[in-house]
Every structure is written in C-alpha cells, then in structure tokens.
Z-matrix of the N, CA and C atoms (Angstrom, degrees):
N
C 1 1.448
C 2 1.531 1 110.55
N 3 1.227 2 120.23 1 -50.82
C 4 1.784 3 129.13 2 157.15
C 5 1.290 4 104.93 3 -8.85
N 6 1.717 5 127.06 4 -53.96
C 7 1.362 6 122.11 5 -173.10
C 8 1.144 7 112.64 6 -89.84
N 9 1.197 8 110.81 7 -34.29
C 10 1.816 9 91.88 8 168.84
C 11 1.440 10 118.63 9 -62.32
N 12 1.530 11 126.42 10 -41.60
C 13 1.414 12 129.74 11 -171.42
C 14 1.495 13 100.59 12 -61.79
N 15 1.554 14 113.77 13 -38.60
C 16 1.293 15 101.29 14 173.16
C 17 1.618 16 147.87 15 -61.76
N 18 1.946 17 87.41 16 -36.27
C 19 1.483 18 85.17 17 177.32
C 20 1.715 19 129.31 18 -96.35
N 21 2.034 20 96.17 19 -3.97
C 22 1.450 21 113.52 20 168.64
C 23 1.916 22 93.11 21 -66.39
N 24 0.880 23 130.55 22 -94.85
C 25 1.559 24 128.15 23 161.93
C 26 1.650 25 106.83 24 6.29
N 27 1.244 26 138.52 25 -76.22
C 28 1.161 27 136.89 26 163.97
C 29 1.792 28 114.77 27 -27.26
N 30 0.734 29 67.21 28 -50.41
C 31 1.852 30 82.91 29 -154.92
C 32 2.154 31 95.17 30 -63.27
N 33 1.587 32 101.25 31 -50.21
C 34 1.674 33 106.92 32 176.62
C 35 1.198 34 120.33 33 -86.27
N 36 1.974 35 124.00 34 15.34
C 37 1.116 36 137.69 35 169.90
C 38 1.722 37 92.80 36 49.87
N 39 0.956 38 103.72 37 46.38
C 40 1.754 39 104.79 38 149.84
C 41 1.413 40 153.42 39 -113.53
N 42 1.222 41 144.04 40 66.69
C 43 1.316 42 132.01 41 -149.35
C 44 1.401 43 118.18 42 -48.54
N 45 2.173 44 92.60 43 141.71
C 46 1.433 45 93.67 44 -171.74
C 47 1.614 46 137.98 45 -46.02
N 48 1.515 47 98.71 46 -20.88
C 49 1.226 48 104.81 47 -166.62
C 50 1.785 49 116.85 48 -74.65
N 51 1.391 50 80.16 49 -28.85
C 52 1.715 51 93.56 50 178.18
C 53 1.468 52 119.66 51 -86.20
N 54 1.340 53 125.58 52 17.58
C 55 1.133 54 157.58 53 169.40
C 56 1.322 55 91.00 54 -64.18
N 57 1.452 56 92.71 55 -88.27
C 58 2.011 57 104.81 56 -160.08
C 59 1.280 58 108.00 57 -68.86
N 60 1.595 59 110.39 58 11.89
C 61 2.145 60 85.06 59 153.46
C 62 1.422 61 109.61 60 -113.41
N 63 1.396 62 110.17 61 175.14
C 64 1.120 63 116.55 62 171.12
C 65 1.324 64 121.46 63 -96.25
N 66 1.937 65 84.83 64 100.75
C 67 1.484 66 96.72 65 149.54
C 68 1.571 67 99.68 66 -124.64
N 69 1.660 68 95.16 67 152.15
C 70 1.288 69 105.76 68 -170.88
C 71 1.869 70 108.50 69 -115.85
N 72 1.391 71 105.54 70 48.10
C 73 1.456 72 102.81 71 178.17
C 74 1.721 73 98.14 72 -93.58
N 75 1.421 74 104.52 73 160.55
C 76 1.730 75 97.35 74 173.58
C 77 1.480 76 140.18 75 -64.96
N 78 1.446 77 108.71 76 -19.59
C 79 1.450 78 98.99 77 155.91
C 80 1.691 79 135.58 78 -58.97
N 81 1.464 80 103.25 79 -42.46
C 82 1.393 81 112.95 80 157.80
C 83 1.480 82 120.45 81 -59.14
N 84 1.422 83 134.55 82 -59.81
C 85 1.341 84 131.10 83 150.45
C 86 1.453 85 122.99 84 -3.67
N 87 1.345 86 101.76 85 -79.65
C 88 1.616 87 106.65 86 172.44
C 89 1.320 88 111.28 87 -53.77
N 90 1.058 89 125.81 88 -66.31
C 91 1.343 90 128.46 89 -154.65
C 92 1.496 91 87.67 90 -68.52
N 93 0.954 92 165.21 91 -127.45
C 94 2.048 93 151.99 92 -173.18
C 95 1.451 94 87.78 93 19.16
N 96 1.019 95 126.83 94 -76.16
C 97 1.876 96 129.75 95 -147.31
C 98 1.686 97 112.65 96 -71.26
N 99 1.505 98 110.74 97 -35.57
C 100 1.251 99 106.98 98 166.78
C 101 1.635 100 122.39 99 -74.45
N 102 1.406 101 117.13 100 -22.35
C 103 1.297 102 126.03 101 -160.89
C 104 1.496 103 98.88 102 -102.82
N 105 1.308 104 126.82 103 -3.37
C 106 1.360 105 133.14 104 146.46
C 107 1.229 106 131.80 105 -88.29
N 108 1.250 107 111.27 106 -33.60
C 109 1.717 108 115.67 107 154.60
C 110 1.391 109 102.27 108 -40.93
N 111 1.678 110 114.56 109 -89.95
C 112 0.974 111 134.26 110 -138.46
C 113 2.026 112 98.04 111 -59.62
N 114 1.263 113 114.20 112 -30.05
C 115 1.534 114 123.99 113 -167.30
C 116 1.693 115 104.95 114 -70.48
N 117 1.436 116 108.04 115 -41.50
C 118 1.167 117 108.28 116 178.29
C 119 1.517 118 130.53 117 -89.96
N 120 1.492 119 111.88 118 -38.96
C 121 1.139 120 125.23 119 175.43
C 122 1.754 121 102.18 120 -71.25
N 123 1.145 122 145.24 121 -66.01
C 124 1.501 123 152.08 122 -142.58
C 125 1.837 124 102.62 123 -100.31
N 126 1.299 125 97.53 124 -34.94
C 127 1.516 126 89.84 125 -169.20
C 128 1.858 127 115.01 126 -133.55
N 129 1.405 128 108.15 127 31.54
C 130 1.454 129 157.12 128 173.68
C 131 1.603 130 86.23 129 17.47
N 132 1.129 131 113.50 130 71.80
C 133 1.687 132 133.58 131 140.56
C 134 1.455 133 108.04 132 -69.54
N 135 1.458 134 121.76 133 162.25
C 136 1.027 135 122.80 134 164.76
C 137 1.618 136 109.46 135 -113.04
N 138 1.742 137 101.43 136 155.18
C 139 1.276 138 107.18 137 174.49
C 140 1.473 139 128.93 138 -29.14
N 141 1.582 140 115.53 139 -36.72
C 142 1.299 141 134.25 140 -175.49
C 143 1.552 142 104.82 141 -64.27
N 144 1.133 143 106.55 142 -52.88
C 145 1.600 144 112.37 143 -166.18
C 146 1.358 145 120.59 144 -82.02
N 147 1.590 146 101.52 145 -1.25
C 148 1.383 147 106.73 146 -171.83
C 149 1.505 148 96.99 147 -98.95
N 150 1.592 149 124.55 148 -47.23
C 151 1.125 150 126.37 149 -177.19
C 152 1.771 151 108.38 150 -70.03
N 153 0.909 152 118.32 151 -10.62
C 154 1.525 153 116.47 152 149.93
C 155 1.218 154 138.36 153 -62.87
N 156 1.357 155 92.17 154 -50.04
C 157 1.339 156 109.04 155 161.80
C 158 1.619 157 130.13 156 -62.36
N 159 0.709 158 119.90 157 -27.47
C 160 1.899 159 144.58 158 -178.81
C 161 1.641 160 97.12 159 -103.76
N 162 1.635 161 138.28 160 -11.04
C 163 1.170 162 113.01 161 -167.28
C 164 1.680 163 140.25 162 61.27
N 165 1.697 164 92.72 163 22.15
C 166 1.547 165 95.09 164 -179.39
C 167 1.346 166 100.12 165 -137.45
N 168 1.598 167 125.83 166 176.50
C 169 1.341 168 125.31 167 153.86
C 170 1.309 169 123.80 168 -51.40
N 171 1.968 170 88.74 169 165.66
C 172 1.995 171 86.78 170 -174.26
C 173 1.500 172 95.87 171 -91.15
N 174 1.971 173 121.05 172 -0.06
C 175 1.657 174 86.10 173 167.19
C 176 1.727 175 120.36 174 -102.66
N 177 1.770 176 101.25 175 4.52
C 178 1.650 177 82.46 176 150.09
C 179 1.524 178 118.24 177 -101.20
N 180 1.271 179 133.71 178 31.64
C 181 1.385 180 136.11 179 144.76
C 182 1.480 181 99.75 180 -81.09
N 183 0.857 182 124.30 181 -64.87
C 184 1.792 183 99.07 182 178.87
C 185 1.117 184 145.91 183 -70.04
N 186 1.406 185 102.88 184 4.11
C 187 1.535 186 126.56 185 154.55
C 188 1.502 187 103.84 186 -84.54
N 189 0.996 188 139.32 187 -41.42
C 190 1.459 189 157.19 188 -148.56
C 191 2.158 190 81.16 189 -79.21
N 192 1.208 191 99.15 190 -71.70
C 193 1.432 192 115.54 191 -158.25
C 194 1.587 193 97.07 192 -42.23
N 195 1.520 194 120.34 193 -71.39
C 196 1.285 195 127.11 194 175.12
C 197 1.709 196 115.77 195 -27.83
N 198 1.283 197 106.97 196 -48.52
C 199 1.505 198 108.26 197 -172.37
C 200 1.983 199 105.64 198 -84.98
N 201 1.064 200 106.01 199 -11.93
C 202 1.494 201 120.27 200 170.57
C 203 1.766 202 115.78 201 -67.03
N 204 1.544 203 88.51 202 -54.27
C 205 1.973 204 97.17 203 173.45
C 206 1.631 205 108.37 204 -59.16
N 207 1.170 206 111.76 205 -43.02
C 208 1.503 207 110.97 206 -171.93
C 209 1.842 208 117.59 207 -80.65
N 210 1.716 209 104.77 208 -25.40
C 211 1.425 210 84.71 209 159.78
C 212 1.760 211 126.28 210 -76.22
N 213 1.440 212 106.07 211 -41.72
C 214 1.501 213 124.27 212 165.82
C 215 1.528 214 109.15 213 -38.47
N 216 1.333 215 131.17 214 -62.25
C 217 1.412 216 116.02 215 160.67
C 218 1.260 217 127.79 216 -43.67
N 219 1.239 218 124.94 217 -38.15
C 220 1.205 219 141.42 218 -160.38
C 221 1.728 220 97.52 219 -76.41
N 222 1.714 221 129.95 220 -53.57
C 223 0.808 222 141.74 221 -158.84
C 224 1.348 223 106.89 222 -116.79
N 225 1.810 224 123.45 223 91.84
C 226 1.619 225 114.95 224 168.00
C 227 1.509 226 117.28 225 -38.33
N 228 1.831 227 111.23 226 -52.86
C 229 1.116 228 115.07 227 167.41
C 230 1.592 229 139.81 228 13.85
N 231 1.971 230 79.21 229 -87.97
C 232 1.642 231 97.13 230 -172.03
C 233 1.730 232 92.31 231 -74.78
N 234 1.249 233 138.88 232 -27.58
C 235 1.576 234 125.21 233 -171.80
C 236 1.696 235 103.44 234 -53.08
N 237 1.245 236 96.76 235 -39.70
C 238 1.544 237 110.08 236 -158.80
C 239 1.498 238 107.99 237 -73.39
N 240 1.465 239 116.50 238 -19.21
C 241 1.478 240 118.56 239 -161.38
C 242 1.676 241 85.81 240 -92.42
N 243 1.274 242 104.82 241 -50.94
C 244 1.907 243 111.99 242 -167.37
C 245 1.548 244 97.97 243 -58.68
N 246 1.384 245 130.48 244 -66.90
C 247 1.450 246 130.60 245 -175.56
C 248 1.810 247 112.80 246 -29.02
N 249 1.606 248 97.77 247 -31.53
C 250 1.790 249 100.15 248 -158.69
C 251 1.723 250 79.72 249 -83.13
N 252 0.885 251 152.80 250 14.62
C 253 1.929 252 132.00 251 167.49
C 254 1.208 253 104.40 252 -132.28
C-alpha cells in the first residue's frame, strides 16, 4: 500500500505527511478515496488497515472507497498509474 499512497501523493502533489491530517480540500479527498479504492478492491487490504493507514476511520474509508471507484472510472489515467506498482 506504501506505493500506492506514494505515487497517488505524487501524482496530487501532496506530501505524505499531510495526507494523514485532516484536511478536507479536494486534492486530499481524492487522493484518500482513490488510495482506498484501489487498496481494497485491487490489492485486498481491509477497510481497517487502510484507514490506518490514511489516519482516519474505516467508515470514512468506505465512504472514501465509493467516491474512489467513481473517480477511477472516471479517469483511465489514474487506473493506469495504480496498475503500474
């Protein structure tokens, strides 16, 4: 998961550290929501370990996750960046 947080982070010019607080502007948003999609669905983490990982609850990881599938559809892009790690 390290590499995904890293290169979703890359990609939303955000440092990791500023990840795990809460800020709730939309670059941070996404980048939580895709990196919970992708953690749970592709690389079968659980909710628990993800919101640990991110520093939040597992029920905004599953809010997170939902809004994760719909940018990832939305964007071949980011599928293509997450698939390559």
């Amino acid at each position: 998961m390290a590499e995904v947080i890293s290169r979703v982070c890359k990609e939303f010019d955000i440092k990791i550290d500023e990840l795990m607080l809460d800020i709730r502007r939309a670059p941070y948003i996404h980048a939580r929501s895709i990196i919970s999609y992708f953690s749970i669905n592709e690389l079968d983490y659980s909710g628990a370990d993800v919101a640990k990982a991110l520093n939040v609850s597992r029920a905004s990881v599953s809010k997170a996750r939902s809004r994760g599938e719909k940018l990832i559809n939305k964007d071949q892009y980011l599928w293509n960046l997450l698939k390559a790690s």
